[in-house]
N, C-alpha and C positions, 0 to 999 in steps of 0.2 A: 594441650589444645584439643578443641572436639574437633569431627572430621570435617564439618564446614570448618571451620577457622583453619586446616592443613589445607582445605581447597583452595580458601583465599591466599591463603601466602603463595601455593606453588601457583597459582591461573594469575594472583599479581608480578609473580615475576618472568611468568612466561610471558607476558603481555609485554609487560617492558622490553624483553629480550627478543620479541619478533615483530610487535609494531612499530613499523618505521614513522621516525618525525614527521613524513611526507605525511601519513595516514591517520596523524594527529592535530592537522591543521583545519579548521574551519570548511564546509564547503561551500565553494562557492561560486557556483553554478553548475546545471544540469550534466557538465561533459566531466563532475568532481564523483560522479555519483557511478558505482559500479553496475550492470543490471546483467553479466553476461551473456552468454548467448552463443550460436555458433559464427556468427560474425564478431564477435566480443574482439576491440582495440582498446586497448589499455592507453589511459591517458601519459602513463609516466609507468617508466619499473616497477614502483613501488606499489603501485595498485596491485597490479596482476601478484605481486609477493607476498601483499596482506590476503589475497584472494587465495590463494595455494599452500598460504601457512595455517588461516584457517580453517579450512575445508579439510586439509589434512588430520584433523581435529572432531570436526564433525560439527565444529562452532562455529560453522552460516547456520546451523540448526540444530541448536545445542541441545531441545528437547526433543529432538526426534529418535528411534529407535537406530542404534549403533547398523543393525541390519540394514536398512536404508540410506545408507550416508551419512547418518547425526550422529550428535554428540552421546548421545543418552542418557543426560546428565538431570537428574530432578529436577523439580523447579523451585527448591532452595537454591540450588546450584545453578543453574541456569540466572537466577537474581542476582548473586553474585557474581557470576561472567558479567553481565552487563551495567552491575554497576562498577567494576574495577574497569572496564572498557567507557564507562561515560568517567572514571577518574582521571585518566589520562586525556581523554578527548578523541577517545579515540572515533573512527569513522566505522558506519558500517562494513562490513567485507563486500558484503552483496543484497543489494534491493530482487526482489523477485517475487515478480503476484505469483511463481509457483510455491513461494513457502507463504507468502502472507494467504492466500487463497486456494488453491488448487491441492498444495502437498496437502494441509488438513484433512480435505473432502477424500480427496484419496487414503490417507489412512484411514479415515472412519467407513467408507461405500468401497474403495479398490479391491479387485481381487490383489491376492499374493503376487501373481504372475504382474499386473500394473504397478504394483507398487515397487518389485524390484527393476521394472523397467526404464518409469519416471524419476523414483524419489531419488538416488542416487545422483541421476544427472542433472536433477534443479539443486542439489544440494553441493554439486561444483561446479556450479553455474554453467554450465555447458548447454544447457536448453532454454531461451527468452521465451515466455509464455505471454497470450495474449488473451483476454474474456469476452467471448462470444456471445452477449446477452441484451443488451436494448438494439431496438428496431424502430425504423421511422414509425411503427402505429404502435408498438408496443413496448413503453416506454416504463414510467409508475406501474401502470399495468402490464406487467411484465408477462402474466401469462396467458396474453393475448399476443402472444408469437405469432411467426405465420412460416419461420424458416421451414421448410419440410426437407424431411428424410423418406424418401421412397424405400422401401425393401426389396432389394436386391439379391437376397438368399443368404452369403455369406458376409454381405454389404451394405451399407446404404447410399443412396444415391441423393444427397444435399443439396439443394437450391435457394436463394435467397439470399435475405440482404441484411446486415450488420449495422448498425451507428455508433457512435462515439466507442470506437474501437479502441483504447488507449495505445500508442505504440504500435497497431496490426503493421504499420512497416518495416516495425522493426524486427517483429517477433519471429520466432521457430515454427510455433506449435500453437493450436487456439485449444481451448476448452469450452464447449461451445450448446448452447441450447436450443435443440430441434424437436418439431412436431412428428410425431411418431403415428397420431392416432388423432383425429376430432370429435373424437366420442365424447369424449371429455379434455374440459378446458385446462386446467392442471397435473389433471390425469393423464395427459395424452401427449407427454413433455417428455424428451431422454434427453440424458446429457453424454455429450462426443467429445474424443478429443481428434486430433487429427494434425498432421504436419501442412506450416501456411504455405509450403513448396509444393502442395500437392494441385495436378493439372484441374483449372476451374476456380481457383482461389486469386482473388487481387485485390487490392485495396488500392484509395483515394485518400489524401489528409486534408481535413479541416481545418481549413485557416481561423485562430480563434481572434480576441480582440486584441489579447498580447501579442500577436502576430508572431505567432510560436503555432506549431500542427502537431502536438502530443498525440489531437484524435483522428482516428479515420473512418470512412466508411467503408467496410467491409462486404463483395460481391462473391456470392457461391455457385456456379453456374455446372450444376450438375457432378458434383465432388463424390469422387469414391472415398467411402471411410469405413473401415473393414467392423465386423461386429463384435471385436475382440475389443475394441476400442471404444466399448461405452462403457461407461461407470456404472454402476447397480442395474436392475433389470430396467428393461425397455418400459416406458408409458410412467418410467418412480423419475423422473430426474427431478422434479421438483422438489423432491426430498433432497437432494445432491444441492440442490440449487440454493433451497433457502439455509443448509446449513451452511456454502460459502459463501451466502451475502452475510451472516452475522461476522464469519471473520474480516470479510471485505469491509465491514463498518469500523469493524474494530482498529483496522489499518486505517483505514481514513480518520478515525477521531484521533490517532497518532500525532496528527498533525495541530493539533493544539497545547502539544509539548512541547514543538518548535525546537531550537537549538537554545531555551534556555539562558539565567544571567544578566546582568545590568548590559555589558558590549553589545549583542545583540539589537537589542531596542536602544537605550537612550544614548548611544554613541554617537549617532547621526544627527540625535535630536541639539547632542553638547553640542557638536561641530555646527551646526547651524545656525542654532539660536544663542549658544553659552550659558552663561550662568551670573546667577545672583552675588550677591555680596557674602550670602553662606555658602556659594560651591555648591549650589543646588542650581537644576538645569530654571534657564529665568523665567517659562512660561510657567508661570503658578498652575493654571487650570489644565495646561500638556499636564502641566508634573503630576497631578492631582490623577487625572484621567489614565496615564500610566501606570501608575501606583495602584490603582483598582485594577488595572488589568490585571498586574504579577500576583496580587493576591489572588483575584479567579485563577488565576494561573496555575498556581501552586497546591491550588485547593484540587483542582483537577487531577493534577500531577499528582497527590494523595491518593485521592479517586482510581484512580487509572492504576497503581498499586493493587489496589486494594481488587480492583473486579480483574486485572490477571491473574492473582493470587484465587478468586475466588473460580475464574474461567477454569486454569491448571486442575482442581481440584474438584471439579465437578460439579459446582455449586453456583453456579452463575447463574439468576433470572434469563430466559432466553431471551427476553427483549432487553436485558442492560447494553447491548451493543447499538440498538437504536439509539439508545440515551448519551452514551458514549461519543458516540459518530456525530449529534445533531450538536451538543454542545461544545465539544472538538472543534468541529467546522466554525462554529461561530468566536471561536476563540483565535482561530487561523486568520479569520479574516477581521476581526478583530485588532489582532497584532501587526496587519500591514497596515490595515488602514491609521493607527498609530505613527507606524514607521513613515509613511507617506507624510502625515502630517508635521514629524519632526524635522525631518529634512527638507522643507521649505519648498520653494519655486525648483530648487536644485534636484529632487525627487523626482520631478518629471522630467529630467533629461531622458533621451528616449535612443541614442544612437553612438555616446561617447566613449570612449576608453575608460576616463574617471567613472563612468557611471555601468560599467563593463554591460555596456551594449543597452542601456535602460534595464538592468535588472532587476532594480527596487520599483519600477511601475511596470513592467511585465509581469512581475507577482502577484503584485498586486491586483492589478488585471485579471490576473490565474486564479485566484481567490474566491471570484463570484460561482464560478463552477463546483467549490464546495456544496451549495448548498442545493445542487440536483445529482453531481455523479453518488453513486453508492445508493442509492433511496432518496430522496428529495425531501427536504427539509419538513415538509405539511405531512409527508407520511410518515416520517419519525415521529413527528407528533402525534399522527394517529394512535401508532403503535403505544409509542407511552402512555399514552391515552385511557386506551382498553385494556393493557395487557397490564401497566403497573401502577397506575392510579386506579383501574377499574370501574372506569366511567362510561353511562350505556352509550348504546352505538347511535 
């Protein structure tokens, strides 16, 4: 056997041998989903067991340097951990915008000293991270900030105001974009991190129409944040900044992979409506309309191969994560708005047990929000636009 093919037998049978059934079952619903933190309650034993057997491993971050917490595993290897983990079914260990966004930006801009300080403890989950970046006026135009960082000498002294905080109630630590300088409009941008325990820091949650408050509005009322704790030099965060919105797109177009499979989608649609005399679901034109999606589906799911492969590798157009993220989103929501449609009047139950609390239209719900969090759907199109069709401005 070559050395991938010995990787895959021993990472298949370790897999077997440390994921528990519990961590192979479907999730299904937010409280299914690990994010740790230092408030981190595990739902069941078994979570917190998947979470300390992988980590132990360095496989919450398989491709990150062993030094740091990770796995340091290629990314042949790395492809093969996750797809022996999507053969079983298995669950993720750990969700954390510190690895989908933050751990990144800090390998690439952290000094040494930051990266042995953060990457380890998002890599066992011990620190919830939250992003500190749209603002009531600066939104799309994101660098039209106004958060200020006064200079303090060894310090800076933070003021301002945060919107659609994802989680800031829940989180540890913010990673966070402040005006340093008004000399220049993107020029005059650092990026901070700073703990949300710290005096001068509070948050508000957004009630949204799923009547669910993922977001918040985040208040800075003169926050010390020491100067050891910015990322690259003072007046560059912008650079920091647009390199973790490509990963941030990249995580959100995730979501057009969905969990995959016939059960998923047309299980609800059987149960509601039934089937034909072939054992095909009986609404010809659902069935029809489904059927086009799984093939975008899958075509995507090729796609999304293909440009991680290309990401890993160094070889990625920088705006492919625009393109990734804006048809992602649309394929997320896409897929409920199907799922809504198969399951009938019953879909809108909005408070049952059967319908575990309206989840299938709470999501759906949650769906519309794809197409402004991460860049907003009109400026992903910009971007494609200019940067990979190369059409004038």
């Amino acid at each position: 056997m070559t050395d991938l093919d010995t990787f895959r037998t021993e990472t298949r049978t370790w897999l077997e041998a440390n994921c528990p059934p519990e961590m192979r079952q479907p999730i299904r619903s937010e409280k299914d989903v690990c994010w740790g933190g230092r408030s981190y309650v595990p739902t069941c034993p078994e979570q917190k067991q998947w979470l300390d057997a992988m980590a132990s491993r360095g496989w919450t971050v398989p491709d990150w340097p062993s030094a740091y917490g990770g796995g340091g595993l290629s990314p042949a290897e790395t492809k093969i951990l996750r797809e022996e983990m999507k053969a079983i079914g298995a669950r993720s260990p750990l969700n954390s915008f510190g690895i989908s966004m933050l751990g990144p930006a800090l390998l690439k801009y952290g000094t040494e000293e930051q990266k042995l300080e953060h990457l380890p403890r998002i890599a066992r989950g011990e620190i919830r991270w939250c992003q500190g970046y749209s603002e009531p006026n600066a939104g799309s135009d994101l660098a039209g900030l106004a958060t200020a960082a006064e200079d303090g000498g060894d310090h800076y002294i933070v003021t301002g105001q945060k919107v659609w905080t994802s989680y800031a109630d829940q989180a540890d630590w913010i990673f966070c974009l402040v005006r340093t300088s008004k000399e220049s409009k993107q020029g005059g941008i650092s990026f901070v991190l700073f703990d949300m325990a710290s005096e001068g820091v509070s948050t508000k949650p957004i009630l949204l129409i799923s009547g669910y408050s993922p977001f918040c509005e985040t208040f800075f009322d003169r926050v010390k944040v020491p100067k050891a704790n910015r990322v690259h030099d003072e007046n560059k965060g912008w650079d920091v900044a647009k390199y973790l919105l490509g990963h941030e797109r990249e995580m959100i177009s995730g979501m057009g992979l969905g969990e995959g499979g016939r059960d998923t989608l047309v299980s609800g649609a059987l149960a509601a409506i039934g089937t034909d005399d072939a054992g095909r679901l009986a609404d010809p034109l659902l069935r029809a309309d489904m059927a086009r999606f799984q093939v975008r589906a899958r075509a995507f799911a090729a796609m999304s191969e293909r440009f991680i492969d290309e990401l890993k590798a160094g070889r990625a157009h920088p705006a492919q994560p625009s393109m990734m993220k804006y048809y992602g989103t649309e394929l997320n929501k896409e897929r409920h708005e199907l799922q809504m449609a198969g399951g009938g009047s019953a879909a809108l139950e909005w408070e049952s047990e059967a319908s575990r609390t309206g989840a299938a239209p709470r999501a759906w719900l949650r769906t519309k929000a794809n197409s402004i969090e991460g860049g907003t759907s009109e400026i992903q199109l910009n971007i494609i636009a200019k940067r990979i069709l190369d059409l004038p401005s």
